[in-house]
C-alpha positions as CSV (number, residue, x, y, z in Angstrom):
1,X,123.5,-93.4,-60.7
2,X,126.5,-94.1,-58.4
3,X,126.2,-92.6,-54.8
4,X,128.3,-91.0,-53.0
5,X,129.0,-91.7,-49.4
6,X,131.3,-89.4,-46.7
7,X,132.9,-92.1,-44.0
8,X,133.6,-90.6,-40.9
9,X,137.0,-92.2,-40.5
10,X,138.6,-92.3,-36.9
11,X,141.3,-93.9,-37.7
12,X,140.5,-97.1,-36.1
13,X,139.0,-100.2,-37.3
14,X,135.3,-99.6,-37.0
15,X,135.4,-97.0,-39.5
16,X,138.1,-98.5,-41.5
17,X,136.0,-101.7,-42.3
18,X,132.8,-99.6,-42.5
19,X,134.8,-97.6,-45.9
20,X,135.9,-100.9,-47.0
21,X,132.3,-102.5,-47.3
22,X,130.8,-99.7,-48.7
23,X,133.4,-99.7,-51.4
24,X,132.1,-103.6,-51.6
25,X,128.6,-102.1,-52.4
26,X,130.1,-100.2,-55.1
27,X,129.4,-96.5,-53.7
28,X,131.7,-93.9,-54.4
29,X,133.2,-93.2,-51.0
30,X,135.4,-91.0,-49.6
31,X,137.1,-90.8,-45.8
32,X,136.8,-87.4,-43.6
33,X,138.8,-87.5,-40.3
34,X,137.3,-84.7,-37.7
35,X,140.6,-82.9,-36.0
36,X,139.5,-82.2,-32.8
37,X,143.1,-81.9,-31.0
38,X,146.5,-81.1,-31.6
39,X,147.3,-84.9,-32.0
40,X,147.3,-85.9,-35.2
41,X,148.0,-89.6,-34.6
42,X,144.8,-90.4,-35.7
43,X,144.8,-88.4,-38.8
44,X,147.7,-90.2,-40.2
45,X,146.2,-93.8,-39.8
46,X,142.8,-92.5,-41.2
47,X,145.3,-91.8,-44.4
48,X,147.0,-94.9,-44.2
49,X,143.6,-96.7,-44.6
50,X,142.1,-94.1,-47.4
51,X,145.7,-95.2,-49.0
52,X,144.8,-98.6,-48.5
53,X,141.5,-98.3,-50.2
54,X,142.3,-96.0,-52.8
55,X,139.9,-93.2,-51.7
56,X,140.2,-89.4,-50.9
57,X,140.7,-88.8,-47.3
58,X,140.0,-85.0,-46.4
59,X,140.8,-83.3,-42.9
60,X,138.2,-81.0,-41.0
61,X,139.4,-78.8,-38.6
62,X,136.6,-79.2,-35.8
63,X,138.7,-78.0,-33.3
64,X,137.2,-75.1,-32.1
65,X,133.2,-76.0,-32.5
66,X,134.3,-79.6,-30.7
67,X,135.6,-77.2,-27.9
68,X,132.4,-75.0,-27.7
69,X,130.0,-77.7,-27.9
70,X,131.5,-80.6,-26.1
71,X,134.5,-80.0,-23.5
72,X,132.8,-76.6,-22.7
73,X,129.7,-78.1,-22.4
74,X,131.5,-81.2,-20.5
75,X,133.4,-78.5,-18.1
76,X,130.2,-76.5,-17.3
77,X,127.9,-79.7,-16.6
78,X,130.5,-80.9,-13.9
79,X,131.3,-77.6,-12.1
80,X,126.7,-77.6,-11.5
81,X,127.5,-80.8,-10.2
82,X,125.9,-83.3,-13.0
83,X,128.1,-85.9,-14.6
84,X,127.1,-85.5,-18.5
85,X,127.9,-87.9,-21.1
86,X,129.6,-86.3,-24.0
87,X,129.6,-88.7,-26.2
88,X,126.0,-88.2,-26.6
89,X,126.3,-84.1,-27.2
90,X,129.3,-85.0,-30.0
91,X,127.0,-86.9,-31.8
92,X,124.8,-83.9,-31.9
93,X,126.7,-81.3,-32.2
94,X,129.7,-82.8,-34.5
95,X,129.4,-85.7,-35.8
96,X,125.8,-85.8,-36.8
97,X,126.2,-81.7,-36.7
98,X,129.2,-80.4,-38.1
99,X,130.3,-83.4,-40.0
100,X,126.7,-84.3,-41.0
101,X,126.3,-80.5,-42.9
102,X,130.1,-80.8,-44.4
103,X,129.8,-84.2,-46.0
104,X,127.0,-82.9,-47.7
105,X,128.5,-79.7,-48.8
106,X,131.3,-82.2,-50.2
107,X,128.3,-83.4,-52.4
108,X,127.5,-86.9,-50.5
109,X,124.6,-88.3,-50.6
110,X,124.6,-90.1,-47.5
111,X,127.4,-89.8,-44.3
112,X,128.5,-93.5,-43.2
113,X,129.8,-94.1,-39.6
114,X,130.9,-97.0,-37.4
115,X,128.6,-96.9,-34.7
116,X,127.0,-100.1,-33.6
117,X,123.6,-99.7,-34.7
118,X,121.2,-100.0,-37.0
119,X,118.8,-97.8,-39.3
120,X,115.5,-99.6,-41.3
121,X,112.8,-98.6,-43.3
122,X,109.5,-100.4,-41.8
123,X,106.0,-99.1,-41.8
124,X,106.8,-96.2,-43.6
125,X,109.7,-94.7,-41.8
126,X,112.9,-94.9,-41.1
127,X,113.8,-96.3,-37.7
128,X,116.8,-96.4,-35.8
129,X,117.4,-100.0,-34.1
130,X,119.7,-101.9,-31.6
131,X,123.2,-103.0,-33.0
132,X,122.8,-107.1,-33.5
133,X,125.5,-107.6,-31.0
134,X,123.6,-106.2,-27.7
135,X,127.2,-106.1,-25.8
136,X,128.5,-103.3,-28.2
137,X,125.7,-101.8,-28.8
138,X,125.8,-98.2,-29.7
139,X,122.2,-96.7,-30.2
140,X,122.1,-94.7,-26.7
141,X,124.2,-92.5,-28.0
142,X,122.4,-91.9,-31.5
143,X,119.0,-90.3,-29.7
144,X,119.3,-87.4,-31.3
145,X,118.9,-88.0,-34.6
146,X,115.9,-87.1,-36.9
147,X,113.8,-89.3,-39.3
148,X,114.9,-86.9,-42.0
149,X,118.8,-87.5,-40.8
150,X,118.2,-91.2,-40.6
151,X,117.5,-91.4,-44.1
152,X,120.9,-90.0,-45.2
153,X,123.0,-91.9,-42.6
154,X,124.3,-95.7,-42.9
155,X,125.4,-98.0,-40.4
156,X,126.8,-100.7,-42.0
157,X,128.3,-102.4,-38.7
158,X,125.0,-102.7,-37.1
159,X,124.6,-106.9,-38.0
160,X,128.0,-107.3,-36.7
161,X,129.8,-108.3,-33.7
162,X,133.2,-106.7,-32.3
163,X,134.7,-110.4,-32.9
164,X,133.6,-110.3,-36.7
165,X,134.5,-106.7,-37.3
166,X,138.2,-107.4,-36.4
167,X,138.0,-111.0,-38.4
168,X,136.8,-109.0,-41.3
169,X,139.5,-106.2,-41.3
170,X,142.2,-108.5,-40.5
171,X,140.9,-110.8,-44.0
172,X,140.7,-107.4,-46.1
173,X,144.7,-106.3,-45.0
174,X,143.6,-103.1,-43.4
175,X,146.0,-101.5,-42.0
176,X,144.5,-100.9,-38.2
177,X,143.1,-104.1,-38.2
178,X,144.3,-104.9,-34.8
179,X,144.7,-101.5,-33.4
180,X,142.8,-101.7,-30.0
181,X,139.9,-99.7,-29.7
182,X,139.8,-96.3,-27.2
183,X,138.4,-96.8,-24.2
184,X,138.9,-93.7,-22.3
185,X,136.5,-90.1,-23.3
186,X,138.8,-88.8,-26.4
187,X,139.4,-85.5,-25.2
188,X,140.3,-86.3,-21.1
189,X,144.3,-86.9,-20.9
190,X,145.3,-90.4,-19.3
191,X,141.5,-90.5,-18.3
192,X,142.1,-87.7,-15.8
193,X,138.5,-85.2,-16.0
194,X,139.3,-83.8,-12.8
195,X,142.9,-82.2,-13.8
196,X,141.5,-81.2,-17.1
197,X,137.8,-79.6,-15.8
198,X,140.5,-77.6,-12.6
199,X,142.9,-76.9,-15.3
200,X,139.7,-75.0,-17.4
201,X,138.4,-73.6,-14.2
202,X,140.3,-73.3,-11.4
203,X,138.5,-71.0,-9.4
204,X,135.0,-72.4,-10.1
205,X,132.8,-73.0,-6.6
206,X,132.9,-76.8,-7.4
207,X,136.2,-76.8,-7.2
208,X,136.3,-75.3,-3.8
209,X,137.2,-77.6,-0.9
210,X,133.8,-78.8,1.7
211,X,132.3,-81.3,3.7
212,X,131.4,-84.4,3.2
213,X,127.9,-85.4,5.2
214,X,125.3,-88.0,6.2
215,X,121.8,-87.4,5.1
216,X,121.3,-85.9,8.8
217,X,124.1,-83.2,8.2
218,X,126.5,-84.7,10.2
219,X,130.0,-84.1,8.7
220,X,132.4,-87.0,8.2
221,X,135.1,-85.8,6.5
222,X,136.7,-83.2,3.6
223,X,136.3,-83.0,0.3
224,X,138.1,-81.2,-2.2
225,X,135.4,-80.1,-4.9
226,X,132.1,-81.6,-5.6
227,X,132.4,-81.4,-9.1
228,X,135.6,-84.3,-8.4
229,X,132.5,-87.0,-7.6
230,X,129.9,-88.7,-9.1
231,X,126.4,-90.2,-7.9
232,X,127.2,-93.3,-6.8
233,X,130.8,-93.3,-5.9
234,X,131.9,-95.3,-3.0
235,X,136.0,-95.6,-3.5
236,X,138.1,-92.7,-2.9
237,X,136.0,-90.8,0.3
238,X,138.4,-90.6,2.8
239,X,136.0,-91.4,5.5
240,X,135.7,-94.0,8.2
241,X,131.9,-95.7,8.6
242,X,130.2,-98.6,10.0
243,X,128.5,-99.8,6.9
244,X,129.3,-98.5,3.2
245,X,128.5,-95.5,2.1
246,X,127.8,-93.7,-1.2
247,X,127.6,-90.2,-2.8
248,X,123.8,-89.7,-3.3
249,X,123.7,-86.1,-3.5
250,X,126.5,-83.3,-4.7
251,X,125.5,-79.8,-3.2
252,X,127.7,-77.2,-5.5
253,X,126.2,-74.1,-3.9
254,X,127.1,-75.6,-0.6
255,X,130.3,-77.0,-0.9
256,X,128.9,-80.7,0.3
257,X,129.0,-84.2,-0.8
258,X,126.3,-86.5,0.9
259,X,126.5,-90.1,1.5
260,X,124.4,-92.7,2.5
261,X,123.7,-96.5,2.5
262,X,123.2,-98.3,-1.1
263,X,119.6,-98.8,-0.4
264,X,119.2,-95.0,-0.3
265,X,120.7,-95.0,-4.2
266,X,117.1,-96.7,-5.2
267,X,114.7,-94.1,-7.1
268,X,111.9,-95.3,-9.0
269,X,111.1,-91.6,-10.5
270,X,113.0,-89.1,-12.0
271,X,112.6,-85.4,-14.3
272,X,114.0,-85.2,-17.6
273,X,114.5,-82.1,-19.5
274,X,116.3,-81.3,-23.1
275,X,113.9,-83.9,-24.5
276,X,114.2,-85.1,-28.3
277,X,112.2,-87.4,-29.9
278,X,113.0,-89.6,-33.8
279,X,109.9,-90.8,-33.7
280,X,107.1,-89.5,-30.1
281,X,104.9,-91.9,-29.7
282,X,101.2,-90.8,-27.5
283,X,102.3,-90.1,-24.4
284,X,101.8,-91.3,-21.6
285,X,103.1,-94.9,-22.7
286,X,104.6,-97.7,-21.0
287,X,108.1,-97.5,-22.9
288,X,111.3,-99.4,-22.1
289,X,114.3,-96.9,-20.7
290,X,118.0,-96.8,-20.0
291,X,119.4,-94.7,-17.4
292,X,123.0,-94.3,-18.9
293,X,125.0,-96.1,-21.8
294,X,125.6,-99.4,-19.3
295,X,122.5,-100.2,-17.6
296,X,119.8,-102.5,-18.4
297,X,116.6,-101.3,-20.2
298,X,114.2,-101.5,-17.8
299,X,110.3,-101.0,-18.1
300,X,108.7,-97.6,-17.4
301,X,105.8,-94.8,-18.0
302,X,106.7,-91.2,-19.6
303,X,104.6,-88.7,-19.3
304,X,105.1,-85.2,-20.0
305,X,104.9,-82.4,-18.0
306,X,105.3,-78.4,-20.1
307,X,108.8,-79.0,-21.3
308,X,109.6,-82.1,-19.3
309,X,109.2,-85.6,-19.3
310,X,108.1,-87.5,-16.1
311,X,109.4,-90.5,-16.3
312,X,108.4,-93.6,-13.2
313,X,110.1,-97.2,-13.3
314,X,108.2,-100.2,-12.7
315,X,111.5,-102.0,-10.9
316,X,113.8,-98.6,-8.4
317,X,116.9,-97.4,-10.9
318,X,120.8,-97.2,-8.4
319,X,122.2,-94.3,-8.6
320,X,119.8,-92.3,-11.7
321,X,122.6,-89.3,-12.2
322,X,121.6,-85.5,-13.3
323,X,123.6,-84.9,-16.6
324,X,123.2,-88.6,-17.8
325,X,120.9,-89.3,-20.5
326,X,117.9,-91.4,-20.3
327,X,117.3,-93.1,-23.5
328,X,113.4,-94.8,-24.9
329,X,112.7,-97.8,-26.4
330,X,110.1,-99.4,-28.0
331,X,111.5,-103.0,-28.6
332,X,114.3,-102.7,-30.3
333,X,113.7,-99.5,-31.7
334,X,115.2,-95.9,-30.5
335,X,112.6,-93.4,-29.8
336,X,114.4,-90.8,-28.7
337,X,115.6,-89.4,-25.0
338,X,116.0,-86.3,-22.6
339,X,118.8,-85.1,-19.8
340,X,118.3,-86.6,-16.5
341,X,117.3,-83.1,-14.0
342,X,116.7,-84.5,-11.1
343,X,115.6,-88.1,-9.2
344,X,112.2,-88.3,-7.5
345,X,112.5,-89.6,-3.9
């Protein structure tokens, strides 16, 4: 019996070429392109490439559940002074959500994506695993997905690199072959979060103008709203110092921004809350963590603690930011991950 398989289909080439091979593998495949804006730009080259392929190409209008779950969410993290990642809570929410539940009530038997990662079957489970290409890798952002969810979910871009993917749509004629890939969050105009979280909440206390201090309290300049920083940030402080100095702290409730040198950025130890696991291993472990989408894995023990997860570094973490998500791994495999509440001085 042939099977069916839902593509989420973005319009660009990832998901262009991941339609295209599964049509190789003779499944019965069809495109669905989420609508998450008013811009439809992407819409009508999802349809060029269902065209293309000779495939149905349906249109769900997400725009209102992509709003309450992710730029609400994405507006409220940053005005309690975290920096979230919502690429991770789409995933949840809509893609492996929304999407997940309407591809099956479109009668597929499995929802395809072009996410750089890949899903096996090894000692009796299904596994979620690093993309093959370790530069585009994509499996940080898949944490929260189930065994059961795995099973019904392929990834067929997992054994390639960026350089191959665009070789391969530009050999099969697809039509965004060489459309360049987004960069920026999909929902943030020109890149600008802090005119789009003041333009949601204007009057929010993050927003409000404060001080910007040492670790001793002593002030050293203006701000104008914490939530307009990010753990970290060096450029764009406005004040004058000996030595360079970094945000380490953002105070929402009162109004500051505190700096400090970049050795003070160093944690070993931090609290994570919001924890989800594919597959829990017997904790505590010595596991393998990331810290956010870019860093390095780096070695580490999780314990848990009533709803948390302690989590201590073998090698100090720069700049471990509330909101982020920390991410395990056991070799190359996913194991699951937790929000980042707080760093452990």
């Amino acid at each position: 019996m042939i099977k069916k398989v839902a593509v989420a289909m973005s319009g660009g080439v990832d998901s262009s070429l991941t339609a295209a091979f599964l049509l190789e593998k003779n499944f019965e495949v069809f495109g669905v392109t989420m609508l998450l804006s008013d811009d439809e730009k992407n819409i009508y080259d999802a349809r060029r490439v269902c065209e293309h392929l000779s495939i149905k190409h349906y249109v769900a209008d997400f725009r209102n559940i992509f709003r309450a779950n992710v730029e609400d969410y994405f507006v409220a993290e940053y005005l309690r002074g975290k920096t979230p990642n919502p690429c991770v809570r789409c995933n949840k929410k809509i893609k492996f959500g929304a999407l997940f539940d309407l591809a099956e009530d479109l009668g597929a038997d499995f929802l395809a994506t072009g996410h750089y990662a890949r899903i096996t079957f090894e000692d009796g489970r299904f596994k979620l695993k690093k993309a093959v290409d370790i530069k585009k890798d994509q499996s940080y952002v898949l944490y929260n997905l189930t065994l059961e969810k795995l099973s019904k979910i392929l990834l067929p871009l997992g054994e390639f690199s960026k350089v191959e993917t665009r070789r391969l749509a530009a050999e099969k004629n697809l039509p965004v072959a060489h459309k360049p890939d987004s960069q920026e969050i999909c929902f943030i105009p020109n890149d600008d979060y802090k005119s789009f979280i003041a333009n949601r909440e204007p009057s929010a206390q993050a927003l409000k103008s404060g001080v910007i201090v040492d670790s001793s309290g002593k002030i050293l300049g203006s701000h104008n709203g914490v939530a307009n920083y990010t753990i970290g940030q060096r450029k764009g402080l406005g004040i004058a110092a000996p030595q360079p100095l970094y945000v380490t702290k953002l105070d929402v409730d009162n109004k500051k921004v505190v700096v400090d040198t970049n050795e003070k950025l160093f944690s070993y130890s931090l609290i994570a809350g919001d924890v989800h696991w594919i597959y829990k291993p017997q904790l505590p472990k010595v596991l393998t963590a990331k810290i956010r989408y870019g860093a390095k894995v780096s070695a580490c023990n999780v314990a848990e603690a009533e709803n948390y997860l302690s989590v201590t570094f073998t090698e100090p973490q720069r700049a471990i930011t509330p909101g982020q998500s920390i991410v395990f791994y056991d070799g190359d495999e996913v194991l699951g991950g937790a929000i980042i509440n707080e760093v452990m001085t």
